[in-house]
N, C-alpha and C positions, 0 to 999 in steps of 0.2 A: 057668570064666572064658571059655571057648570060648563057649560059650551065649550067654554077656553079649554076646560082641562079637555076636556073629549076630543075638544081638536089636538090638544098638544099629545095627548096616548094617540093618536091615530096619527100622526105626525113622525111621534115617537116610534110607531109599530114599520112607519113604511122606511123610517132613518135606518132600523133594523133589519128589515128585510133587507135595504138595498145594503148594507153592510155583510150583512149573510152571503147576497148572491155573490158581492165584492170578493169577499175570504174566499166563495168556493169559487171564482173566476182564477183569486189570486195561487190560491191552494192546486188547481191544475196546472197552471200554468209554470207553476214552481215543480209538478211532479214530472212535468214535461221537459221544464230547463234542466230537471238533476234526471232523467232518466237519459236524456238525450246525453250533457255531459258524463253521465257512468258509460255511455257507449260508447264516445267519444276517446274517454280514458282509458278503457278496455284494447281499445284496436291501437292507442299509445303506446301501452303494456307489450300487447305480440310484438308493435315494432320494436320495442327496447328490446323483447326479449329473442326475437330476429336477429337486430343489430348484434345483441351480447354474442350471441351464439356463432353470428359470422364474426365477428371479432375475435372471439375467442378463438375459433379456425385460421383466422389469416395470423394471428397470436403465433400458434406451433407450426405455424407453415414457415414461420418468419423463424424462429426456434430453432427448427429440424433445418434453414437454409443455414443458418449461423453456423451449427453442428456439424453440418457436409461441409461448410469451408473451413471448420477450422480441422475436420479430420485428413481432407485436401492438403492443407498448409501442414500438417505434423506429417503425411506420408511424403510429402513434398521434400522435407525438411529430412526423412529419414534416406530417403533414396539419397541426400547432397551426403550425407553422414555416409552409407556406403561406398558413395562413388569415392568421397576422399578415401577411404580405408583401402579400397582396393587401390587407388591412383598410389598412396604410401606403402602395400605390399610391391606392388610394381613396381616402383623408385627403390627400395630395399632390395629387390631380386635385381632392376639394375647395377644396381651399387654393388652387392656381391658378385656376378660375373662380373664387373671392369675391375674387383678386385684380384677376382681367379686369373683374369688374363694380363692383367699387372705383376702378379706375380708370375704367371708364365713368362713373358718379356724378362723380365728379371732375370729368372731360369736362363730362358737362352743366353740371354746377354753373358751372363757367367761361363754357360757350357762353351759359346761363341770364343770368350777371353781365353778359357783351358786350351780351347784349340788351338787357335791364334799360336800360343806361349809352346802346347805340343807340334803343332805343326813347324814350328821359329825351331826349337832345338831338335825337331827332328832335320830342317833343313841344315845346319848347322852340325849336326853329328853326318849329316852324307857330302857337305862343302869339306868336313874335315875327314872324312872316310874317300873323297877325289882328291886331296890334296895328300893326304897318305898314300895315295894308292901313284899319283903322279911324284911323289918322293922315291916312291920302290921303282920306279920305272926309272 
């Protein structure tokens, strides 16, 4: 019985040993898979943090395009706003001279009638100034 135990502690001592080398086989092997994945992760990192950073640049590039087209579209907008104001000044300045020269027209057309009616009774006082003057004879 002696024997047995001595086998079984010597049994015992090498189940332990191999358990020992086991853990520190497993224990490397583990400081390998998480050093490897921390480096892995790291170089994930820069690229996120790469990616963010172009992102975030085509972000205000996309921003500042927005912003030139809508400052395009408001000067756009304001030059239409001008050309009407001037095309309504110009319509206004028309519309007043055809007014000036409608009443011109008018004018003559009256001074035109005075004469007419001056010129009728001037013909008409010299038809009755020959017709006088053809009586005295």
């Amino acid at each position: 019985m002696g024997e047995d135990l001595i086998q079984l502690e010597d049994s015992i001592k090498e189940k332990k040993q191999e358990l020992m080398t086991l853990e520190t086989t497993m224990k490397g092997a583990m400081d390998t898979f998480f050093s490897k994945n921390a480096a892995v992760l790291d170089k994930i990192d820069e690229r996120v943090e790469r990616l963010s950073t172009g992102y975030a640049r085509v972000a205000q590039l996309i921003a500042r395009s927005m912003d030139t087209a809508i400052l395009q579209k408001e000067a756009g907008i304001d030059s239409l706003v001008r050309r009407s104001q001037q095309q309504i000044e110009q319509r206004e300045r028309a519309e007043q001279e055809l007014n000036r020269i409608e009443e011109k027209r008018r004018q003559e057309e009256k001074e035109l009638e005075l004469m007419r009616t001056v010129f009728k009774a001037k013909r008409m006082e010299i038809v009755r100034m020959d017709l006088a003057t053809d009586e005295q004879i």
